[in-house]
C-alpha positions in Angstrom: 0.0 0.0 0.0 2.9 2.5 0.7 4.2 1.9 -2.3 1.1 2.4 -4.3 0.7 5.3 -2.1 4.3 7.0 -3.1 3.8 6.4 -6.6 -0.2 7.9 -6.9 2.1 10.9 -5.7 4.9 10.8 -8.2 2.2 10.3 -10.6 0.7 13.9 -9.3 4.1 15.9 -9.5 5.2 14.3 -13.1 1.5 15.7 -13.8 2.3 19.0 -11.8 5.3 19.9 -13.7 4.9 18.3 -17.4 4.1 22.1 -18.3 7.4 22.9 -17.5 9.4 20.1 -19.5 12.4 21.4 -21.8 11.0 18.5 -24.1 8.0 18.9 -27.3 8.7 16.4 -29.5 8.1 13.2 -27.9 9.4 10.2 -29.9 7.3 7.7 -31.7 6.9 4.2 -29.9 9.3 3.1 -32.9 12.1 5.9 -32.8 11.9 4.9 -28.8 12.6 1.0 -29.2 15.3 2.1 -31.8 16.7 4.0 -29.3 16.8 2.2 -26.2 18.5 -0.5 -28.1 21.3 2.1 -29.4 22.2 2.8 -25.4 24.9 0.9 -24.1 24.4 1.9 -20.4 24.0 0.5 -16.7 22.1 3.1 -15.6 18.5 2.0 -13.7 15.9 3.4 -15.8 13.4 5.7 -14.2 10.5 4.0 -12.3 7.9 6.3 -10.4 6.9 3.1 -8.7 10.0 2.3 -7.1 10.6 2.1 -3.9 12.8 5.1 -3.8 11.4 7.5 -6.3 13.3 10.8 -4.9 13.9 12.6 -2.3 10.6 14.9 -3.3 8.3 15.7 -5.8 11.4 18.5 -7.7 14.2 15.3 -7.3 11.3 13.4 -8.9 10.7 15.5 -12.2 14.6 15.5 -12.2 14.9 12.0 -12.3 12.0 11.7 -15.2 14.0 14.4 -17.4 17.2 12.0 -16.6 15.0 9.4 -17.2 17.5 7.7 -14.3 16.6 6.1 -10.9 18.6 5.3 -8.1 21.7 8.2 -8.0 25.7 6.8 -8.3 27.5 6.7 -5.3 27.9 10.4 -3.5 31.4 12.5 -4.6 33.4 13.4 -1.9 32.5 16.6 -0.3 35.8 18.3 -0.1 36.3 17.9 -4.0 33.1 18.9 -4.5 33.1 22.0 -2.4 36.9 23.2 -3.6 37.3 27.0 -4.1 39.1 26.4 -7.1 36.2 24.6 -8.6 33.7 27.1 -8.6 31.8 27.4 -11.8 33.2 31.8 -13.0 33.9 32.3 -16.3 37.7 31.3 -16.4 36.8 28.0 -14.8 33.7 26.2 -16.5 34.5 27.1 -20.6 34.0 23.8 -21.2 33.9 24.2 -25.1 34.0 27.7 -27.4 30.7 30.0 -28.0 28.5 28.8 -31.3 30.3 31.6 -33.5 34.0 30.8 -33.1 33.0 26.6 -33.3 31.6 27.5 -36.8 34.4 29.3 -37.6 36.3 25.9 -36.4 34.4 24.1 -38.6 32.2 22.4 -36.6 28.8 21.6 -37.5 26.1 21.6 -35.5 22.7 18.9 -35.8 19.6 18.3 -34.1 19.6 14.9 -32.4 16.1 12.9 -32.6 16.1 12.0 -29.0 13.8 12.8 -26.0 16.7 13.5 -23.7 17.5 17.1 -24.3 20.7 16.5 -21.9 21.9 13.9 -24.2 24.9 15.6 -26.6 26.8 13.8 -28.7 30.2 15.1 -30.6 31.4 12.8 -33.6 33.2 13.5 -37.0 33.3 17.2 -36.4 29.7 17.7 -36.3 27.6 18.3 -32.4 24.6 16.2 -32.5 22.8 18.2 -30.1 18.8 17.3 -28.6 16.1 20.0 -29.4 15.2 22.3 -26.6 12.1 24.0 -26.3 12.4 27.1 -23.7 9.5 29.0 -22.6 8.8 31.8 -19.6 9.5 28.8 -17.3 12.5 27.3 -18.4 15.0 29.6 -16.6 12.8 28.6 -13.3 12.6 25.2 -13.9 16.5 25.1 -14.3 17.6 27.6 -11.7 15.5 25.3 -8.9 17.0 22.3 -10.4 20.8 23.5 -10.0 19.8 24.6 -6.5 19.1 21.2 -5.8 22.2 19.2 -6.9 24.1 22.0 -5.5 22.4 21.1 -2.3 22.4 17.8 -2.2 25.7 16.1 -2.1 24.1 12.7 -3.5 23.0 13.7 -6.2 24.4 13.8 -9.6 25.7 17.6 -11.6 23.7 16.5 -14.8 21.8 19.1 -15.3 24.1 21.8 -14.0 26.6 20.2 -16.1 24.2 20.8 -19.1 23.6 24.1 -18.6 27.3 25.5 -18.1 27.6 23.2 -21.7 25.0 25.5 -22.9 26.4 28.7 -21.3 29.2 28.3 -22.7 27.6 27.4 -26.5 26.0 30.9 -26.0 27.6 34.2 -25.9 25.1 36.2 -28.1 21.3 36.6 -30.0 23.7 35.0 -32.9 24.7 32.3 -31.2 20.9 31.4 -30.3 19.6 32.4 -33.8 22.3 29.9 -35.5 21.2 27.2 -32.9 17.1 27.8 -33.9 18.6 27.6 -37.5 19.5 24.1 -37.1 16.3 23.0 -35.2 18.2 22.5 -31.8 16.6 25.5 -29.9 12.9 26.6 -30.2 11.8 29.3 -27.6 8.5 31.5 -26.6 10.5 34.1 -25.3 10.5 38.2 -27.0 13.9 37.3 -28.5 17.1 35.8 -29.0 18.9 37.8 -26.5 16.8 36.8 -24.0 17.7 33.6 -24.5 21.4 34.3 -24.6 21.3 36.3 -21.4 18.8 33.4 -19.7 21.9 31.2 -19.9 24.7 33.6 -19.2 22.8 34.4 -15.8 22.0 30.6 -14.5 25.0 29.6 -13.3 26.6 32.6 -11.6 28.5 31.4 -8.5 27.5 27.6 -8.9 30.3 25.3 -7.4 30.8 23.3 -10.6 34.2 20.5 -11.4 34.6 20.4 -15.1 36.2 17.2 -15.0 33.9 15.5 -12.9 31.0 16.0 -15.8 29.3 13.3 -18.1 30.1 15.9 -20.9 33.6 15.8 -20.5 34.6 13.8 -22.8 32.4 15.2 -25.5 34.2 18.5 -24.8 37.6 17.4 -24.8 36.8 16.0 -27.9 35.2 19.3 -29.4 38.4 21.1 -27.9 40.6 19.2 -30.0 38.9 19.2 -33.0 38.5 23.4 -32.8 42.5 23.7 -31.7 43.1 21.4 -34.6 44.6 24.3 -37.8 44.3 22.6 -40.6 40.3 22.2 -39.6 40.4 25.8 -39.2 41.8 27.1 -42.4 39.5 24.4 -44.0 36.4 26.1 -42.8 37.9 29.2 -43.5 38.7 28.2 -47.2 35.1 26.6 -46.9 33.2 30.0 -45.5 35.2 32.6 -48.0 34.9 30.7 -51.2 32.6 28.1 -51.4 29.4 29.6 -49.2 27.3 29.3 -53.1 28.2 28.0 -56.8 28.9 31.3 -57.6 31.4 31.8 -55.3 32.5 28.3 -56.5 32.7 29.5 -60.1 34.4 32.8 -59.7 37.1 30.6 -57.6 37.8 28.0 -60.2 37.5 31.0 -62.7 40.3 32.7 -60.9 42.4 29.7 -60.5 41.9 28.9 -64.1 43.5 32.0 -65.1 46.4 31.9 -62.9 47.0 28.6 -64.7 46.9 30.4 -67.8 49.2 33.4 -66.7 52.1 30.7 -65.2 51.9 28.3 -68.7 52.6 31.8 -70.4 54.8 33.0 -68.4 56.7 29.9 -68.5 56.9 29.6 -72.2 57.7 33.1 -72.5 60.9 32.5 -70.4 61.7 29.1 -72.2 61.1 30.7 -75.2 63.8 33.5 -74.6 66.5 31.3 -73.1 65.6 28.5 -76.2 64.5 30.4 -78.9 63.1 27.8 -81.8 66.4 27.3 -84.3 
């Protein structure tokens, strides 16, 4: 009966807070099975019925967006609570701002997925999940870092996602490229309210970058932008290739300076061998 009991109540605040979700496109029953079976994880799946659902109704709604149960083992407080891991500016740029990535040559995608926390880096390209922000998104996050910065079992997921996204977003242009690509969709009077919604979050948050599930993802994205030759490619890409006709006058030009080097190099043959 308890148990029936806890979960007609975690029924009532996944009800409760559903307005709130980050998430509009729910997947398909077939784009669900196909993913479930693409995870290769350990991780106990969410269960509102479980015998230890959360500690309350906003660990609860957590746990449903994680779609995770039972927590990993607590970190250790003292690494945890470090002064030199609190999440300013010169201490949580996990990855470059939308802008200077492009520039980089990294592509951006929206990932068909129902985990919005769920990014993905591979062959220069960031598959990143659609998120859908609203009047109560910056709520619904600020009370959800509170809450893993509060309790010491619980995981940084979410705080780790939104420093990832922090740092994505520096400017209206960096949001407007992002809704370009399908990743961000928001109800709010513009894209600088947006931008400044994420630059504002996580202000004085303790935060380790290495102890992150998007660590690796980063590192990866770090090498892959500190990487020159991908630079000058994009570069090369962005200057003279961005339409055909950019692609024509290029060949064009090259085509010439073919010409100009043949006849300057029979000009010279021609005067140091003249024909007998």
């Amino acid at each position: 009966l308890p148990i029936l009991v806890n979960g007609f109540i975690v029924e009532l605040a996944l009800v409760f807070f559903d307005p709130l979700s980050p998430i509009d496109e729910p997947l398909t029953a077939r784009e669900k099975l196909k993913l479930e079976n693409s995870l290769h994880t350990s991780a106990i799946a969410f269960d509102p019925l479980s015998d230890n659902p959360g500690l309350h109704c906003l660990d609860v709604f957590r746990r449903s967006l994680l779609r995770r149960g039972p927590e990993p083992p607590p970190r250790h407080w003292f690494k945890r609570w470090s002064r030199r891991n609190l999440a300013d500016k010169r201490r949580t740029q996990l990855i470059h701002c939308v802008q200077d990535l492009r520039e980089a040559g990294i592509k951006f995608k929206k990932r068909k997925t129902d985990r919005f926390w769920d990014v993905k880096f591979k062959n220069g390209i960031l598959h990143i999940p659609r998120l859908l922000i609203h009047d109560g998104t910056k709520s619904l996050f600020l009370n959800l870092v509170a809450f893993e910065q509060c309790h010491l079992d619980a995981s940084n997921d979410i705080t780790a996602y939104v420093v990832f996204m922090d740092n994505l977003i520096d400017s209206a242009e960096d949001v407007s490229y992002l809704h370009y690509c399908g990743i961000i969709e928001h109800w709010l009077g513009n894209d600088a309210e947006v931008a400044d919604m994420f630059n504002h979050i996580c202000q004085e948050v303790v935060f380790d970058i290495n102890d992150s599930y998007l660590a690796k993802e980063s590192e990866e994205v770090n090498r892959y932008y500190n990487h020159r030759w991908n630079a000058w490619k994009a570069s090369l890409k962005h200057k003279y290739f961005y339409n055909p006709w950019a692609v024509i006058s290029f060949l064009a030009a090259v085509f010439l300076l073919l010409l100009t080097a043949a006849q300057t190099f029979y000009s010279v043959f021609g005067y140091y061998k003249p024909p007998s």
